[in-house]
C-alpha positions as a Markdown table, in Angstrom:
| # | Residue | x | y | z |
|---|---|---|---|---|
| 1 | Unk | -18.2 | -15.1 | 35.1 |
| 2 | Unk | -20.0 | -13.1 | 32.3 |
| 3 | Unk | -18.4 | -12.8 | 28.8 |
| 4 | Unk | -17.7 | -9.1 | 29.0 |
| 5 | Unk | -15.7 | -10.1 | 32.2 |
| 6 | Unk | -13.7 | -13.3 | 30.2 |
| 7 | Unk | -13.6 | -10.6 | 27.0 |
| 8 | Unk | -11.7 | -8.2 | 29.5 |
| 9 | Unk | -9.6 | -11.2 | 31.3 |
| 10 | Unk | -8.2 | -12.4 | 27.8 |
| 11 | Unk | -7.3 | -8.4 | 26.6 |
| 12 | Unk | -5.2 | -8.4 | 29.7 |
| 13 | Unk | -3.5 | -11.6 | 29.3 |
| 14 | Unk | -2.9 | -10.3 | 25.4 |
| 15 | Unk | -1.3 | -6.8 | 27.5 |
| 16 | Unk | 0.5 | -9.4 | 29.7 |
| 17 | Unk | 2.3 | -11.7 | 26.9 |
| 18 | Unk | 2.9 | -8.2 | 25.1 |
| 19 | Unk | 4.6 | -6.8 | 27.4 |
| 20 | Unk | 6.9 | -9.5 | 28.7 |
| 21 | Unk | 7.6 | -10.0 | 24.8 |
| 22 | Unk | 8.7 | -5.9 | 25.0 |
| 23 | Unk | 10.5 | -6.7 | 27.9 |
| 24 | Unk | 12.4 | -9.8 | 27.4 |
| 25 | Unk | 12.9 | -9.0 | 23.4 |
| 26 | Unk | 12.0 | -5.8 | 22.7 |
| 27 | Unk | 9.4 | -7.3 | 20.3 |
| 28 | Unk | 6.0 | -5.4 | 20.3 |
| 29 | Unk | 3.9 | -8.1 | 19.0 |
| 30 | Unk | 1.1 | -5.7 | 18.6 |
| 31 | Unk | 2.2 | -3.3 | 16.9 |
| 32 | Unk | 4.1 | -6.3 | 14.3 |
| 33 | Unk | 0.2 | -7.5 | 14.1 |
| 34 | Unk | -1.3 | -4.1 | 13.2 |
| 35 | Unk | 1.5 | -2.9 | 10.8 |
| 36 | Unk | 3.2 | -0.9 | 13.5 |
| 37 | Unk | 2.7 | 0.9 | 16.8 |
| 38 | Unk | 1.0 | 4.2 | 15.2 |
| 39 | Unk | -1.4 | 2.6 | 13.3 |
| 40 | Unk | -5.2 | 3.3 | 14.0 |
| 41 | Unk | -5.5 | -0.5 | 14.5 |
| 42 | Unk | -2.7 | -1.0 | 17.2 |
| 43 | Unk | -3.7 | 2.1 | 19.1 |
| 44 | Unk | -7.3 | 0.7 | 19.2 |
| 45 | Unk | -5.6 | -3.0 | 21.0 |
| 46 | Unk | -3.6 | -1.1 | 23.3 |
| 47 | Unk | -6.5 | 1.4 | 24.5 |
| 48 | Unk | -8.7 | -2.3 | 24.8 |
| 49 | Unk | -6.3 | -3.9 | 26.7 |
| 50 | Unk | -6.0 | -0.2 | 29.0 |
| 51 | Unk | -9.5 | -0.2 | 29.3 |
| 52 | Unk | -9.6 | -4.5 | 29.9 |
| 53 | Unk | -7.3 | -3.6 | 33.0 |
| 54 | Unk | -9.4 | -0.9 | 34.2 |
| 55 | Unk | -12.5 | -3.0 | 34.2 |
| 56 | Unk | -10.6 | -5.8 | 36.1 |
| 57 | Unk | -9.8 | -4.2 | 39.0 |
| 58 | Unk | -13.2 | -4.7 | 40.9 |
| 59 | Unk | -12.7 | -8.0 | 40.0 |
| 60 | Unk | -9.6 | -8.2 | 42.6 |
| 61 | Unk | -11.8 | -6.9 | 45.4 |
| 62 | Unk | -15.0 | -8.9 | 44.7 |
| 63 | Unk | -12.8 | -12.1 | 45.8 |
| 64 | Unk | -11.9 | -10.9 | 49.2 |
| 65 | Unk | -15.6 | -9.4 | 50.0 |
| 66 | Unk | -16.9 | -13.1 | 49.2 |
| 67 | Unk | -14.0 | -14.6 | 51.8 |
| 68 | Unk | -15.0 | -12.6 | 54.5 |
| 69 | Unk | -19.0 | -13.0 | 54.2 |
């Protein structure tokens, strides 16, 4: 696994934890990070972490074409 692929794979898990913490507590911890949820900074994590997800979708495909060569 390359390191733009592991870079992608932890901006998700960040988007993962993030959003059960929304979820379960209504915390954003983003947004508490970056100074709130408008800021240029958040806005910039949560495109990331859009983009992160986007790139890791071939990645759920590349496993089954490897178990049925």
């Amino acid at each position: 696994m390359n390191i733009f692929f592991k870079i992608c794979l932890v901006l998700v898990i960040v988007g993962g934890v993030n959003w059960g913490l929304v979820g379960l507590f209504g915390f954003d911890a983003v947004a508490w990070l970056c100074g709130g949820a408008q800021t240029l900074l958040a806005r910039a994590v949560y495109t990331l972490v859009g983009i992160s997800a986007v790139c890791a979708i071939p990645s759920l495909f590349a496993d089954m074409e490897r178990a049925h060569t």
